[in-house]
C-alpha distance (Angstrom), angle and dihedral (degrees) to the residues before:
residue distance angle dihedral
X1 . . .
X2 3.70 . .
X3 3.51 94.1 .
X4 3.53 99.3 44.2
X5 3.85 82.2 55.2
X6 3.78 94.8 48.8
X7 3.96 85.3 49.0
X8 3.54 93.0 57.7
X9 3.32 98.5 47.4
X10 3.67 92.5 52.4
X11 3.54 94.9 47.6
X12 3.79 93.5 53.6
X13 4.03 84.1 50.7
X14 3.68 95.7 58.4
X15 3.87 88.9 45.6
X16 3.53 95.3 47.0
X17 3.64 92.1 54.9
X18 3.80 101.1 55.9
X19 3.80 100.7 110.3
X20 3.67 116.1 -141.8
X21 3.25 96.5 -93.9
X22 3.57 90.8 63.6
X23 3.76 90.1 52.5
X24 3.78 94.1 52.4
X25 3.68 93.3 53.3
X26 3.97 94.1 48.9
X27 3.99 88.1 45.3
X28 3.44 82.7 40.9
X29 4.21 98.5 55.6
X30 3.81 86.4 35.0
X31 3.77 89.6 69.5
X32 3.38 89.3 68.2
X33 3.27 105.7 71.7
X34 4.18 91.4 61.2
X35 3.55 112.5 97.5
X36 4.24 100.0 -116.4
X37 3.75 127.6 -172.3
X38 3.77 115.2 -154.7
X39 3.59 101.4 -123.3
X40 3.64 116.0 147.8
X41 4.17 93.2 -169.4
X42 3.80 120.1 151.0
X43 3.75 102.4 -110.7
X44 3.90 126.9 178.8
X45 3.72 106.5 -130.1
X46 4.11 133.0 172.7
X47 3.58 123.6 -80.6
X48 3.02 122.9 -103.8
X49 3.72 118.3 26.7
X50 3.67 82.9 7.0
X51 4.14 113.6 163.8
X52 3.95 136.2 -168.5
X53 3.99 106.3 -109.0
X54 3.53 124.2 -68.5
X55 3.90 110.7 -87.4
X56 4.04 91.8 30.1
X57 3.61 130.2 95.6
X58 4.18 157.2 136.4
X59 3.41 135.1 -147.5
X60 3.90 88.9 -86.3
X61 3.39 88.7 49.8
X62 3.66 88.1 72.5
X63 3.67 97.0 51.4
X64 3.67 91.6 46.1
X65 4.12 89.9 49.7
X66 3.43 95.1 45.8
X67 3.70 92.5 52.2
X68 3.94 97.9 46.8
X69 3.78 83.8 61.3
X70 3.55 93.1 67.2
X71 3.77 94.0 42.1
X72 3.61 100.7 -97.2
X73 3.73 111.7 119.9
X74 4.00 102.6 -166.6
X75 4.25 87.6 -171.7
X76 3.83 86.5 71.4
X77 4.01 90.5 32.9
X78 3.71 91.3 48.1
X79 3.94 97.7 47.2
X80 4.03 96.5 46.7
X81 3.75 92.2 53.1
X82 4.09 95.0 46.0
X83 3.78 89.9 41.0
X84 3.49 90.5 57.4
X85 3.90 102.4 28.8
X86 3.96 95.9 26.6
X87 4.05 93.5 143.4
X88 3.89 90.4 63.3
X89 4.02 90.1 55.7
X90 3.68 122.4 86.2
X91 3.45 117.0 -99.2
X92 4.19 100.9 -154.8
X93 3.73 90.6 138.9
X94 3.84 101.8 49.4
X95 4.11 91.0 -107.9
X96 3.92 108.3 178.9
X97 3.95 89.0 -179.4
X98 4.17 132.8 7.4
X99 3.86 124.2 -79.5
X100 3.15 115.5 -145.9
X101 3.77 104.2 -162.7
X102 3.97 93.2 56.6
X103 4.01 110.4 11.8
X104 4.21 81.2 94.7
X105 3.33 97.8 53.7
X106 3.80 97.2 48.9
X107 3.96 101.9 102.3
X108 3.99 94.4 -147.9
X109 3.63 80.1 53.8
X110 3.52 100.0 53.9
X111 3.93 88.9 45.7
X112 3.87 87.4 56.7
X113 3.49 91.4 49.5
X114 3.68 96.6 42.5
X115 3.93 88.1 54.2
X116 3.66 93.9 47.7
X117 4.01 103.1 40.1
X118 4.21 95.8 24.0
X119 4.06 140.2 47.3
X120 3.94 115.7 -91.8
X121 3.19 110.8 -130.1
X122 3.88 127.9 -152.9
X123 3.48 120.7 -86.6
X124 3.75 110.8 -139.0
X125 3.77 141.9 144.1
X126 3.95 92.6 -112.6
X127 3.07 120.8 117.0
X128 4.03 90.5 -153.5
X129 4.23 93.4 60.7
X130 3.91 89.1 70.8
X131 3.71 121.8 78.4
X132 3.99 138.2 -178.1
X133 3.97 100.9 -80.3
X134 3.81 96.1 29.8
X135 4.25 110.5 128.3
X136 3.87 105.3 -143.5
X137 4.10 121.9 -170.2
X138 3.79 120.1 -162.0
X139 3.67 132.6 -170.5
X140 3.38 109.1 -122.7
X141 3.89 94.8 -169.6
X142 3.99 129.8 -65.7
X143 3.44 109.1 18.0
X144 4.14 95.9 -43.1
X145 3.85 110.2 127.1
X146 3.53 126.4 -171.4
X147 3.61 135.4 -174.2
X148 4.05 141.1 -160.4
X149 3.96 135.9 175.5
X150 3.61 119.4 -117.4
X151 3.80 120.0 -116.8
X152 3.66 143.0 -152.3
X153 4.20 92.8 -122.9
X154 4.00 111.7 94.3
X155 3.73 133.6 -146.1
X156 3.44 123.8 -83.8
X157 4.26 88.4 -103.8
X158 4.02 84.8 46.9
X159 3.68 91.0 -122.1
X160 3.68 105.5 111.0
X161 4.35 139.4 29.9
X162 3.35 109.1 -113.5
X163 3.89 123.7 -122.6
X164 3.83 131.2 -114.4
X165 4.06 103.7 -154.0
X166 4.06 140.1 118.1
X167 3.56 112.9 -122.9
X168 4.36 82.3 160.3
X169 3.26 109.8 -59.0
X170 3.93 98.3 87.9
X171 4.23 124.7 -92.7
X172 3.79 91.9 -40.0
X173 3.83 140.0 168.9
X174 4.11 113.4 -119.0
X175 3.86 141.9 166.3
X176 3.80 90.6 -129.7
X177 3.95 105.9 125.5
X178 4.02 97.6 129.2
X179 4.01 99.8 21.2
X180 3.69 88.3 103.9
X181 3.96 133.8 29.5
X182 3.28 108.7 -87.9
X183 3.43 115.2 -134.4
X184 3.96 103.1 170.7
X185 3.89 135.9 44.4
X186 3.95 109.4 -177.0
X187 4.12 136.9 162.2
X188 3.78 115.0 -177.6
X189 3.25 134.2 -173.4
X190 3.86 138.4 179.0
């Protein structure tokens, strides 16, 4: 009985001392293994902890996901800052007031609100400035944005973390850190 006591209490040490970052990135790699449709559809969903259906998704999607399963539910984090700081959000859609059931999964948005609420991290084209838990946005040309979470998996060369994103091919897990311009470097905690 001893043992089994001892076991326990080491177990509940090692979880205890994953750091949040940690957390993100195994949320963030469990994601993948739901079967997601990129469908970027305006959907009216419950507030708080509201979610698209089941099935469907974006790239914020996966932020927002990943993020819920450590408790943090960036819908309601999202909406209180813009409802009280709305003139310091962009306004690309011709918003007069917040939305709650899409504001969050607006990746300009979530860069805003990353800046505001989280620590801006450098953009750079090493490999070594992003970590496991980072929240990078790239321009993928125009005015498209996308955004992934950094995870603790490498590339097959070992140089780089992978990224957990949907760019249309579902919630998946890619080597795709510098295929677009990255335009935003973010870790956030709450």
């Amino acid at each position: 009985m001893k043992k089994l006591y001892i076991l326990l209490f080491l177990f509940i040490s090692v979880l205890s001392s994953y750091s949040q970052e940690d957390k993100l990135s195994t949320a963030a790699i469990e994601l993948t293994k739901d079967k997601v449709v990129y469908d970027p559809s305006y959907f009216s969903i419950d507030y708080p902890n509201g979610d698209v259906p089941k099935g469907k998704g974006v790239c914020t999607d996966v932020i927002i996901r990943a993020y819920r399963k450590l408790g943090i539910d960036l819908q309601k984090e999202v909406h209180e800052d813009m409802k009280n700081n709305f003139n310091m959000y962009p306004k690309n859609w011709g918003l007069k007031k917040t939305d709650k059931n899409i504001d969050h999964r607006r990746g300009p948005n979530l860069m805003t609100f990353f800046s505001r609420k989280g620590i801006v991290k450098p953009i750079t084209k090493n490999s070594e400035d992003f970590f496991p838990g980072d929240i990078v946005c790239w321009n993928l040309g125009g005015a498209i944005t996308h955004t992934g979470i950094v995870v603790n998996k490498k590339s097959k060369d070992n140089k780089r973390y992978l990224i957990v994103h949907n760019i249309g091919a579902g919630q998946v897990i890619e080597d795709c850190l510098f295929r677009f311009k990255i335009i935003g470097h973010y870790r956030y905690k709450n």
